[in-house]
N, CA and C atoms as an extended XYZ file, in Angstrom:
486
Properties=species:S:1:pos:R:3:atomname:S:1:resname:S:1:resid:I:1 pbc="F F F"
N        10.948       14.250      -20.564 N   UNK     1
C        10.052       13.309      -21.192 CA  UNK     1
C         8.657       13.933      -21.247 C   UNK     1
N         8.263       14.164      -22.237 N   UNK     2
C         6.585       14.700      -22.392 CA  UNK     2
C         5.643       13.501      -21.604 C   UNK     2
N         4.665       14.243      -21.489 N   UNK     3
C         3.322       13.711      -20.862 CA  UNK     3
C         2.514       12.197      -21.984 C   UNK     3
N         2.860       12.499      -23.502 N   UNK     4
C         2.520       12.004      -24.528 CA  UNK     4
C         3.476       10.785      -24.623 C   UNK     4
N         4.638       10.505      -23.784 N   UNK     5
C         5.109        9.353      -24.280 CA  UNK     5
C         5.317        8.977      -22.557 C   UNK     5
N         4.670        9.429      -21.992 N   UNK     6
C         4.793        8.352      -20.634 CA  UNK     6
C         3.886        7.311      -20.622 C   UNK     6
N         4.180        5.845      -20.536 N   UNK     7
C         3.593        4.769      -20.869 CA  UNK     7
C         2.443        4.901      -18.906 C   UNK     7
N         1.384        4.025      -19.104 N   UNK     8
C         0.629        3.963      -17.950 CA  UNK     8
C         1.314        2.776      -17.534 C   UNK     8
N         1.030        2.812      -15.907 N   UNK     9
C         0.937        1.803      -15.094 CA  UNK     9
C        -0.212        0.586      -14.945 C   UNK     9
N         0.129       -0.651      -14.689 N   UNK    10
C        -0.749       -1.642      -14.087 CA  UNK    10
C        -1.921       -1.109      -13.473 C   UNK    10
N        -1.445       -0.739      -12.282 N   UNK    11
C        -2.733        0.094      -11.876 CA  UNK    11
C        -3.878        0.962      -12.623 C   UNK    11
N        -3.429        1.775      -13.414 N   UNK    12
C        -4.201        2.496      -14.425 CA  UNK    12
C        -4.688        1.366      -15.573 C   UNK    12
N        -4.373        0.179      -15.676 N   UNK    13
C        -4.507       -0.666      -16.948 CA  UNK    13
C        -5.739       -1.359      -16.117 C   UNK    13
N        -5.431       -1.630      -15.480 N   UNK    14
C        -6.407       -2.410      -13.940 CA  UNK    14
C        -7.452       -1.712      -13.807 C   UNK    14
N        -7.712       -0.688      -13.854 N   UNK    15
C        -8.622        0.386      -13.178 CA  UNK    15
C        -9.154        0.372      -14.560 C   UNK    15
N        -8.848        0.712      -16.046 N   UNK    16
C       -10.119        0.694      -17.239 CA  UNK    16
C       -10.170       -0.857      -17.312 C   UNK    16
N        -9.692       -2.150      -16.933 N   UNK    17
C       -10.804       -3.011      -17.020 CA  UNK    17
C       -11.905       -3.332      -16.198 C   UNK    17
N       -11.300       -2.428      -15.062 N   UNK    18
C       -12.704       -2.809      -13.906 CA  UNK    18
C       -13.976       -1.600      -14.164 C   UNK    18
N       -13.419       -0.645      -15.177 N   UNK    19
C       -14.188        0.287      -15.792 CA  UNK    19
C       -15.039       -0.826      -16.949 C   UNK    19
N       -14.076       -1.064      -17.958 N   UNK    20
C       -15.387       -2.031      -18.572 CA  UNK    20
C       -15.758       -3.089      -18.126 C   UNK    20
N       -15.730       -3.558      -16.978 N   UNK    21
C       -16.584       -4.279      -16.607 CA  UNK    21
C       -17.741       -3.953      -15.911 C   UNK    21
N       -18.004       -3.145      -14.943 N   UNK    22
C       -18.716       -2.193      -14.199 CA  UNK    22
C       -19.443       -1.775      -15.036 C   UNK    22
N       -18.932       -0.974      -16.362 N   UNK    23
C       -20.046       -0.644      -17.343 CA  UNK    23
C       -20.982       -1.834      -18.041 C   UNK    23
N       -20.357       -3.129      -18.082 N   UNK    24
C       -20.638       -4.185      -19.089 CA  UNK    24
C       -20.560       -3.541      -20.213 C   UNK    24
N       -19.512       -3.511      -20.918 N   UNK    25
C       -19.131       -2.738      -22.046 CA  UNK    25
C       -18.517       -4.055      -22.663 C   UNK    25
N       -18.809       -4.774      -23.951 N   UNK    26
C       -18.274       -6.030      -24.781 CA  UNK    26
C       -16.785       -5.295      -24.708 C   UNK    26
N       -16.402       -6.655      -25.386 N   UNK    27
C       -14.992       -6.558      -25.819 CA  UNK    27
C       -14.944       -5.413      -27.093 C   UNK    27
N       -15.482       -5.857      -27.682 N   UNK    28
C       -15.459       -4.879      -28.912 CA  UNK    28
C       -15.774       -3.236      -28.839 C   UNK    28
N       -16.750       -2.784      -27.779 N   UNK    29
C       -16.994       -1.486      -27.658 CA  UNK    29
C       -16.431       -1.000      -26.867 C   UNK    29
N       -15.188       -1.976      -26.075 N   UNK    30
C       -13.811       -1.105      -25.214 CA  UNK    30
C       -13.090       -0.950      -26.171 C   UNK    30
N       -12.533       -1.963      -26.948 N   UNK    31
C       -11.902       -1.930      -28.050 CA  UNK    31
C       -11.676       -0.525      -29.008 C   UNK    31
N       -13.171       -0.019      -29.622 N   UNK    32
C       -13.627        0.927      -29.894 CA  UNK    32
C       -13.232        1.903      -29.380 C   UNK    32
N       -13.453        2.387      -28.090 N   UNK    33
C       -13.236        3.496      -27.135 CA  UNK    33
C       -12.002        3.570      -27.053 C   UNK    33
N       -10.825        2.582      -27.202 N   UNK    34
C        -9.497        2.732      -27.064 CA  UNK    34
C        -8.750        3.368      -28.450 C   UNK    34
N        -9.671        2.608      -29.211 N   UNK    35
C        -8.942        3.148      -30.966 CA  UNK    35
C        -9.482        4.748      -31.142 C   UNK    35
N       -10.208        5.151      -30.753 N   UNK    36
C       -11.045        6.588      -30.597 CA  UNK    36
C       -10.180        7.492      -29.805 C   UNK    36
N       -10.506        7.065      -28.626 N   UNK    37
C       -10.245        7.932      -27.969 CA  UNK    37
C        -8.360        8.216      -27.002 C   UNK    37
N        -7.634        6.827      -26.892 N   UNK    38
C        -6.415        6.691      -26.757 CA  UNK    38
C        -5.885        6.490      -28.276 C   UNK    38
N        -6.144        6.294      -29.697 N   UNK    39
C        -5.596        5.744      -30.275 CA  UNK    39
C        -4.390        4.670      -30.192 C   UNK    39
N        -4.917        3.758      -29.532 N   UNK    40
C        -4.307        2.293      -29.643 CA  UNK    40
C        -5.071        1.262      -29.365 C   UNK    40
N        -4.621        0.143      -29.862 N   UNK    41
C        -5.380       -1.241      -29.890 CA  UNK    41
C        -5.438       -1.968      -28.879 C   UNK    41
N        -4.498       -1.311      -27.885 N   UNK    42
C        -4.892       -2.334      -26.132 CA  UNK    42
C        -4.341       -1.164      -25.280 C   UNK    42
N        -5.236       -1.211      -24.212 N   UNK    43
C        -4.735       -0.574      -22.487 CA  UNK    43
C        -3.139       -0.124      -22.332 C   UNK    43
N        -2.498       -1.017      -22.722 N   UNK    44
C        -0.779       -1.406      -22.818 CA  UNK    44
C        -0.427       -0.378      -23.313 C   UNK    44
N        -1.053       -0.058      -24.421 N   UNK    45
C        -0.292        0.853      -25.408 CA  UNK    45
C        -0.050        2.516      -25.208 C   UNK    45
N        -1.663        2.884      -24.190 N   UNK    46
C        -1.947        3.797      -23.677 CA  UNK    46
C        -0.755        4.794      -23.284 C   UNK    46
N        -1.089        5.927      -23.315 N   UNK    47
C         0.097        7.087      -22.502 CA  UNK    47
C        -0.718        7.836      -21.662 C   UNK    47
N        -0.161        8.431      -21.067 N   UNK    48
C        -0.853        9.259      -19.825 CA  UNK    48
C        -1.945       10.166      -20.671 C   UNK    48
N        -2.050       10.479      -21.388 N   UNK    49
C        -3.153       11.473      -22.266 CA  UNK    49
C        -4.022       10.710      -22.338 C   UNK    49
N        -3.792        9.456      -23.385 N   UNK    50
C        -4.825        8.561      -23.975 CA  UNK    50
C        -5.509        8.600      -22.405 C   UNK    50
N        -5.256        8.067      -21.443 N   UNK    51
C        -5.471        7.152      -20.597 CA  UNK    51
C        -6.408        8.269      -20.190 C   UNK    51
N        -6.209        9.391      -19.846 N   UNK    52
C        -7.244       10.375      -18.888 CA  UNK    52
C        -7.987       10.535      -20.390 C   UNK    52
N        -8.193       10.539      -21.444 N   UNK    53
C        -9.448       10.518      -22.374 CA  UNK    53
C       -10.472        9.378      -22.467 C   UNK    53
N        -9.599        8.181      -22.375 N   UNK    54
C       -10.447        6.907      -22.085 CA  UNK    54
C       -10.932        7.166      -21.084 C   UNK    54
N       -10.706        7.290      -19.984 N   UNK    55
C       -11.469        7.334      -18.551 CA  UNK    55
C       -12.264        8.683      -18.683 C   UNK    55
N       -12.475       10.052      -19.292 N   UNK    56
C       -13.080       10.697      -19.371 CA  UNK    56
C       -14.484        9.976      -19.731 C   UNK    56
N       -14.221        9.503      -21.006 N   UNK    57
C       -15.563        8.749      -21.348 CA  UNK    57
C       -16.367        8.297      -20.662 C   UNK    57
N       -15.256        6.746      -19.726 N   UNK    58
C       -15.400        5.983      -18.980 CA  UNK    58
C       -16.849        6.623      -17.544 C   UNK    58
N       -16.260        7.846      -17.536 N   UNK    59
C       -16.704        8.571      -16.496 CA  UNK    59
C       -18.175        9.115      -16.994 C   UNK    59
N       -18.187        9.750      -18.364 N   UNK    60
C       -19.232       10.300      -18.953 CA  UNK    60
C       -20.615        9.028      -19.263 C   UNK    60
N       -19.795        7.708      -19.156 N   UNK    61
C       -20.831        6.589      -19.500 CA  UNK    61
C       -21.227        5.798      -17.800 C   UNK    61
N       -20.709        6.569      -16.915 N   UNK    62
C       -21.420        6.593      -15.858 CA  UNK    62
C       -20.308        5.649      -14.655 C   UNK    62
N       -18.871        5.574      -14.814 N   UNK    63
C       -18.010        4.893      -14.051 CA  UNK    63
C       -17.560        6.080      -13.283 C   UNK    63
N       -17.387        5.661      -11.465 N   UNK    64
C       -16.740        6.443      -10.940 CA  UNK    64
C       -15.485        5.489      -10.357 C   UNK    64
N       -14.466        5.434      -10.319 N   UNK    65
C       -13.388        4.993       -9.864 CA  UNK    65
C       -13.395        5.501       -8.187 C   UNK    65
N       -13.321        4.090       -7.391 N   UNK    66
C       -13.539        3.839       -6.108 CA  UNK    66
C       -11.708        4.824       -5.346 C   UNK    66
N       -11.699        5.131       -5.235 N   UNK    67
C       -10.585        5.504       -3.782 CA  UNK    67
C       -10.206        4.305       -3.116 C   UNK    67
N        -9.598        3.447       -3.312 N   UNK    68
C        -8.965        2.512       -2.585 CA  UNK    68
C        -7.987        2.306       -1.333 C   UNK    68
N        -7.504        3.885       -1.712 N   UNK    69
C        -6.209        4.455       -0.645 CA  UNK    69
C        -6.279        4.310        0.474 C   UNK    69
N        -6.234        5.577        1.366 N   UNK    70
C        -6.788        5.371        2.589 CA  UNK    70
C        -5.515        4.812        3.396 C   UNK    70
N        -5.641        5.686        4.531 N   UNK    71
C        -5.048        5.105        5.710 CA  UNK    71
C        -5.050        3.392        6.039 C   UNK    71
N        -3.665        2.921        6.087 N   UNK    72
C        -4.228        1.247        6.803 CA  UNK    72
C        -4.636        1.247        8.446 C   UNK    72
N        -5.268        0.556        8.474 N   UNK    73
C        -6.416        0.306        9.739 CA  UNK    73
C        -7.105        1.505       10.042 C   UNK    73
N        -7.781        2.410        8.930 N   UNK    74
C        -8.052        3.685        9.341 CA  UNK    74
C       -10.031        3.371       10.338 C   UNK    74
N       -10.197        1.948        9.708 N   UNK    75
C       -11.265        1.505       10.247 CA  UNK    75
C       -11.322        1.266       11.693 C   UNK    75
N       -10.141        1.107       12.222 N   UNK    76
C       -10.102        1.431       13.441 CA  UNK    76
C        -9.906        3.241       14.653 C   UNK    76
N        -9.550        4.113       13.346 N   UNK    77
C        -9.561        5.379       14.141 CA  UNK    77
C       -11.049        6.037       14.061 C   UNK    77
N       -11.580        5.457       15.708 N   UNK    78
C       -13.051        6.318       15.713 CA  UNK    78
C       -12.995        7.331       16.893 C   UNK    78
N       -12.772        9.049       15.773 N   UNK    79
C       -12.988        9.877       16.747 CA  UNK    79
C       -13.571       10.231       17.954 C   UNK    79
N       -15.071        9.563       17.448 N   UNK    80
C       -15.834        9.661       18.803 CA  UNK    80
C       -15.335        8.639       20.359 C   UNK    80
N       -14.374        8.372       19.783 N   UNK    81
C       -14.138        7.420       21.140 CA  UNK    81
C       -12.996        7.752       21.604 C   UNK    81
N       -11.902        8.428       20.485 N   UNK    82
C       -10.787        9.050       20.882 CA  UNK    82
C        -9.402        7.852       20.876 C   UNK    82
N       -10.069        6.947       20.046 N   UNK    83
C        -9.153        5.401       20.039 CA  UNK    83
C        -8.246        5.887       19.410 C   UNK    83
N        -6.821        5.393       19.528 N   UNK    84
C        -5.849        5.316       18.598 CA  UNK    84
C        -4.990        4.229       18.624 C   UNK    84
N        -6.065        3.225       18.304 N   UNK    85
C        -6.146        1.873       17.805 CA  UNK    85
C        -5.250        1.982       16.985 C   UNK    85
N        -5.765        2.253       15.171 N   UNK    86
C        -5.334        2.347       14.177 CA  UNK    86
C        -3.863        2.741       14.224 C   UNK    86
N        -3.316        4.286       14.756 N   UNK    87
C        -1.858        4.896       14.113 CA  UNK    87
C        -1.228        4.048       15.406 C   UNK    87
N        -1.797        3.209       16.132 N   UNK    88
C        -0.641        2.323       16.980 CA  UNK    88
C        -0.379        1.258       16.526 C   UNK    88
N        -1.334        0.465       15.999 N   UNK    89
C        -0.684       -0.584       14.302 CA  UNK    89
C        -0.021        0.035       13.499 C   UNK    89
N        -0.115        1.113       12.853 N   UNK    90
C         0.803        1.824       11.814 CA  UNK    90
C         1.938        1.960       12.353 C   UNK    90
N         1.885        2.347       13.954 N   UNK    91
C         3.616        2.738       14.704 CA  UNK    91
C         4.011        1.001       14.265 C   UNK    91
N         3.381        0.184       15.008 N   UNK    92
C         3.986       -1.366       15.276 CA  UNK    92
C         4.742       -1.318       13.965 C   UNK    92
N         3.777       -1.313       12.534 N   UNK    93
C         4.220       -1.707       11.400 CA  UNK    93
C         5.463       -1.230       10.957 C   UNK    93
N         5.514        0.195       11.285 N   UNK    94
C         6.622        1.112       10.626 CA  UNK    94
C         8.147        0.698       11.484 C   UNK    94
N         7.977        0.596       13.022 N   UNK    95
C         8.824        0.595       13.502 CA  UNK    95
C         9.495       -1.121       13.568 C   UNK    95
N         8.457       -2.086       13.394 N   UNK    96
C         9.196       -3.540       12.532 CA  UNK    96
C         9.926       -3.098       11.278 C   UNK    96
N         8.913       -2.254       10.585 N   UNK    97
C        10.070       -2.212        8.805 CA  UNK    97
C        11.514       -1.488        9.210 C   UNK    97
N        10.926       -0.723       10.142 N   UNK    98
C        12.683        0.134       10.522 CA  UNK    98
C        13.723       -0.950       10.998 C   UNK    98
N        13.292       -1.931       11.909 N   UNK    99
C        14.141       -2.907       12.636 CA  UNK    99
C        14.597       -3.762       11.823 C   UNK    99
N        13.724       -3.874       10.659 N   UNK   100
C        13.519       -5.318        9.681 CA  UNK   100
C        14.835       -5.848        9.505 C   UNK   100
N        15.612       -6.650        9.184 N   UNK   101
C        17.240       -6.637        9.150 CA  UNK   101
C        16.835       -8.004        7.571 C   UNK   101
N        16.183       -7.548        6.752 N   UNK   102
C        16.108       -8.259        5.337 CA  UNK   102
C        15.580       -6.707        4.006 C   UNK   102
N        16.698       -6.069        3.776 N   UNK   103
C        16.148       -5.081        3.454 CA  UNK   103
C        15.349       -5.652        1.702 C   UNK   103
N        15.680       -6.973        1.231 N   UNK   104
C        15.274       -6.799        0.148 CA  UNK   104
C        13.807       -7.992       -0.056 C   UNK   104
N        13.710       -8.043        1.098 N   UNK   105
C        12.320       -8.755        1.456 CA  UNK   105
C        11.086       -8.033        0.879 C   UNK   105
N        10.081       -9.019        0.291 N   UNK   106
C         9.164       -8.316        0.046 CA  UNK   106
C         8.120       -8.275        1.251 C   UNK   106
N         7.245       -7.008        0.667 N   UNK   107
C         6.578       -6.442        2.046 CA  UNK   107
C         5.286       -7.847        2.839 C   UNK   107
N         5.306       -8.736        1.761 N   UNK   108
C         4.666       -9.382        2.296 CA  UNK   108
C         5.519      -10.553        3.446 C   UNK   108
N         6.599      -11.002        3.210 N   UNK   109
C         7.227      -11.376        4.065 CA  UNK   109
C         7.470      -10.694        5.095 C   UNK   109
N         7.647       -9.664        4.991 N   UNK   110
C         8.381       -8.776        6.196 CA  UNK   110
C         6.828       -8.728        6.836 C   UNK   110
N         5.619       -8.449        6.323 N   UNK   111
C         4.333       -8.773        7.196 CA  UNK   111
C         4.334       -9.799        8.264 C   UNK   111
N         4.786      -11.091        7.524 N   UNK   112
C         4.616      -12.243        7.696 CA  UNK   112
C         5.632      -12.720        9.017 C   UNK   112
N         6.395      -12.155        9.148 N   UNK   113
C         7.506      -12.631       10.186 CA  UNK   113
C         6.842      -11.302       11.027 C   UNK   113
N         6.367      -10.302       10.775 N   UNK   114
C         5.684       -9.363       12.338 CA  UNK   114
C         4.219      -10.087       12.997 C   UNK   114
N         4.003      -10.798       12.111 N   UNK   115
C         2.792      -11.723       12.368 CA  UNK   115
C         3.856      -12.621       13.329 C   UNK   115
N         4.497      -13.692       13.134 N   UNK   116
C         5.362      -14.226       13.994 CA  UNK   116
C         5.770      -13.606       15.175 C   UNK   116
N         6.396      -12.451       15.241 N   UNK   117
C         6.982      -12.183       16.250 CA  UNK   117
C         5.719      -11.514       17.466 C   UNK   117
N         4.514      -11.456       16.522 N   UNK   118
C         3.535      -10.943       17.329 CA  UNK   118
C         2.690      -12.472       18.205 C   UNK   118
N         2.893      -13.076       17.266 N   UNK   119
C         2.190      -14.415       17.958 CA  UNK   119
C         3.440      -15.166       19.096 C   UNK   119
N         4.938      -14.975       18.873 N   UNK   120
C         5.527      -15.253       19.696 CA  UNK   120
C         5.224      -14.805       20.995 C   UNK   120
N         5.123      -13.591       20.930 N   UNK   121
C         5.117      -12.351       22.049 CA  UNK   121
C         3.925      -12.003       22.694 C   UNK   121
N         2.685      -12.039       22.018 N   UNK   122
C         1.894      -12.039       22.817 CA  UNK   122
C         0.693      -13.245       22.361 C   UNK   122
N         1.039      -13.891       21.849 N   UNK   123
C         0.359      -15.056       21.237 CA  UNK   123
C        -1.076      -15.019       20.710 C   UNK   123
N        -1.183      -13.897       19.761 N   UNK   124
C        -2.625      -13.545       19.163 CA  UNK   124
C        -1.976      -13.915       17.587 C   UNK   124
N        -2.676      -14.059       16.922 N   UNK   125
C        -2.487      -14.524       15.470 CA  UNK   125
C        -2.560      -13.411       14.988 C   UNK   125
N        -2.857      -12.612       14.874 N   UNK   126
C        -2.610      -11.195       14.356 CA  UNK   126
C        -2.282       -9.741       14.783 C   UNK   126
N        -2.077       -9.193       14.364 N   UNK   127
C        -1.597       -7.762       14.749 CA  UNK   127
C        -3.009       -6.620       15.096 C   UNK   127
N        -3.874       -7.059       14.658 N   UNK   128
C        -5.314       -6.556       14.983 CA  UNK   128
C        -6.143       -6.917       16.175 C   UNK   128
N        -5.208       -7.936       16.442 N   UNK   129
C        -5.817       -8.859       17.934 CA  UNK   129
C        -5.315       -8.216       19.141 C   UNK   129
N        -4.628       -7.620       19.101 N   UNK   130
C        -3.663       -6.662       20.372 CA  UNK   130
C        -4.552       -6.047       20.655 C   UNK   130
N        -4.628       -5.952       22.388 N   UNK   131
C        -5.290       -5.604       22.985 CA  UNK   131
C        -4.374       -3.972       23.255 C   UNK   131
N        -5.144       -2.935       24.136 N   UNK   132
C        -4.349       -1.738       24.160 CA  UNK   132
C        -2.898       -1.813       24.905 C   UNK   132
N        -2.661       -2.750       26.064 N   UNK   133
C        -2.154       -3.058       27.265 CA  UNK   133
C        -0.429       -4.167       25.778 C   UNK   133
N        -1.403       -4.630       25.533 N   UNK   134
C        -0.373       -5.653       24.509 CA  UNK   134
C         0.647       -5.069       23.393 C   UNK   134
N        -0.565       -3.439       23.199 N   UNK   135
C         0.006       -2.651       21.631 CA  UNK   135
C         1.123       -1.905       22.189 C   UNK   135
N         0.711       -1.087       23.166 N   UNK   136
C         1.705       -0.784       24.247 CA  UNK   136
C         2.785       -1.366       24.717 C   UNK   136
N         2.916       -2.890       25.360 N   UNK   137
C         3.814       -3.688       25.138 CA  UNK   137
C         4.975       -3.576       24.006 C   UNK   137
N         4.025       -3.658       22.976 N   UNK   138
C         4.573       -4.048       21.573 CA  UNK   138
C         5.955       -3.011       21.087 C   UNK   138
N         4.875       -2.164       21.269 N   UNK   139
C         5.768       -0.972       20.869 CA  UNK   139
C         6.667       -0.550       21.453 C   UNK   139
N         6.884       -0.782       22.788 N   UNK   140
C         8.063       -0.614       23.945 CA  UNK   140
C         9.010       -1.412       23.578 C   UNK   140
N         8.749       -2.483       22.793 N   UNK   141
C         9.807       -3.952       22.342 CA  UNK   141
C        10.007       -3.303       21.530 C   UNK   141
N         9.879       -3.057       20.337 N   UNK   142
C        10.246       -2.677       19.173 CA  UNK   142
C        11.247       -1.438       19.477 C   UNK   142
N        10.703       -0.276       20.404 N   UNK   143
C        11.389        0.936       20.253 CA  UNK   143
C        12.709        0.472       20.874 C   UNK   143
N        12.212       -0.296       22.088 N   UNK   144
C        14.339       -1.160       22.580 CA  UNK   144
C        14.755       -1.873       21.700 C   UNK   144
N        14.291       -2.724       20.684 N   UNK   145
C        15.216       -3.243       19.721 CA  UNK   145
C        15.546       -2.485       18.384 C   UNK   145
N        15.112       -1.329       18.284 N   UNK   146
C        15.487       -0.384       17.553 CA  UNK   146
C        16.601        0.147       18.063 C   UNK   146
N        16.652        0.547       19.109 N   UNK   147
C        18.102        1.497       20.164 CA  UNK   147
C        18.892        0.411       20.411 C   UNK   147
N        18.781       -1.051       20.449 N   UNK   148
C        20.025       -1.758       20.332 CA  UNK   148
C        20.732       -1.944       19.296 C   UNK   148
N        20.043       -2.096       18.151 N   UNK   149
C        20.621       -1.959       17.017 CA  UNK   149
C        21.124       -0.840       16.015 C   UNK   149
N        20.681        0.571       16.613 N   UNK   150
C        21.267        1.602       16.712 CA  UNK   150
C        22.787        1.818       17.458 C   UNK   150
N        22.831        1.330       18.618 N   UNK   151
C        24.139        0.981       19.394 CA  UNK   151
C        24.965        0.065       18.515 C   UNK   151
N        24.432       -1.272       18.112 N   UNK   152
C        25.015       -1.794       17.616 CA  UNK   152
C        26.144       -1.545       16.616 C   UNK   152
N        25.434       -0.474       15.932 N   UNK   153
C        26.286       -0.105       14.629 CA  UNK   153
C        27.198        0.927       15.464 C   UNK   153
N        26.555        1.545       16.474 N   UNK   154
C        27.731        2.566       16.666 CA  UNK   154
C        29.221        2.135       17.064 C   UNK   154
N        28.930        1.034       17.955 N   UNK   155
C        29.993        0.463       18.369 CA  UNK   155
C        30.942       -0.733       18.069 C   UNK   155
N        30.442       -0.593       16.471 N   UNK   156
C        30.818       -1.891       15.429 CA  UNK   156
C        32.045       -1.132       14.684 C   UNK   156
N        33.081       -1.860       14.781 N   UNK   157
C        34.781       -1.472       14.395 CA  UNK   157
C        34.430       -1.408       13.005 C   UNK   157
N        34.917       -0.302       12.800 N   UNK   158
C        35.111        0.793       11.659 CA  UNK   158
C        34.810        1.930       11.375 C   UNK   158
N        33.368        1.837       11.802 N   UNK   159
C        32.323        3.066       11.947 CA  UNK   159
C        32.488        4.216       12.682 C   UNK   159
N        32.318        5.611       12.781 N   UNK   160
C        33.160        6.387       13.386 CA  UNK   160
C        31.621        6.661       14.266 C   UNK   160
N        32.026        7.227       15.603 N   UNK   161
C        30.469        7.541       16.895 CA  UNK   161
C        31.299        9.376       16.629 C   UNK   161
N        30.010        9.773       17.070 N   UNK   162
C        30.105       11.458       17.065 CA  UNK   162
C        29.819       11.367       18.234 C   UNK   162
């Protein structure tokens, strides 16, 4: 598939309207910039070419597109203190999605029930509320209910154990 007929993503459609808005650019002089420079009449229509020419502009008329990415809870890893706050929420998180037993859950549910099992367990309303002593906890639960349910399958009739 060429570069010229890959359609853009939401995200990229998302990102030139927060471009013309940021610029205050009317309807009509995005409009413009799209028939110019993507040749098409809406965002939608865009292909990966159009799309990095529109945003060239975008860029030349003074838009820089923010980095949104980023590590989650990276606001909590502060070198100078040597915390590892942050990648011990990321363990919690990763090692709930590993345990998760709803594989077609969306990620916000599957949030939503580690919020539960965190307020069961150590009764803070959030996963940011864990204290070091608690995250520690946490993660000791999770890594044994990971290895039970690892067992589980091994020793579930049909399945062959090495």
């Amino acid at each position: 598939m060429s570069p010229r007929s890959q359609r853009i993503g939401r995200n990229h459609i998302a990102m030139l309207h927060i471009a013309k808005v940021k610029l205050g650019l009317s309807d009509e002089d995005y409009r413009n910039i799209l028939r110019s420079c993507g040749e098409v009449k809406s965002a939608k229509e865009l292909d990966r070419l159009g799309f990095n020419s529109v945003l060239s502009v975008f860029k030349e008329l003074g838009f820089t597109p923010s980095r949104r990415g980023g590590r989650k809870y990276a606001e909590f890893d502060k070198p100078e203190k040597r915390s590892r706050r942050g990648g011990e929420l990321r363990m919690i998180e990763a090692l709930w999605a590993d345990i998760y037993d709803k594989p077609d859950a969306p990620p916000a549910v599957r949030l939503a029930d580690l919020r539960k099992f965190i307020k069961r367990e150590h009764g803070v309303d959030h996963i940011t509320f864990l204290n070091a002593e608690q995250r520690w906890q946490c993660i000791e639960a999770l890594k044994a209910m990971r290895e039970r349910r690892s067992m589980k399958k091994l020793n579930t009739p049909g399945t062959i154990a090495e």
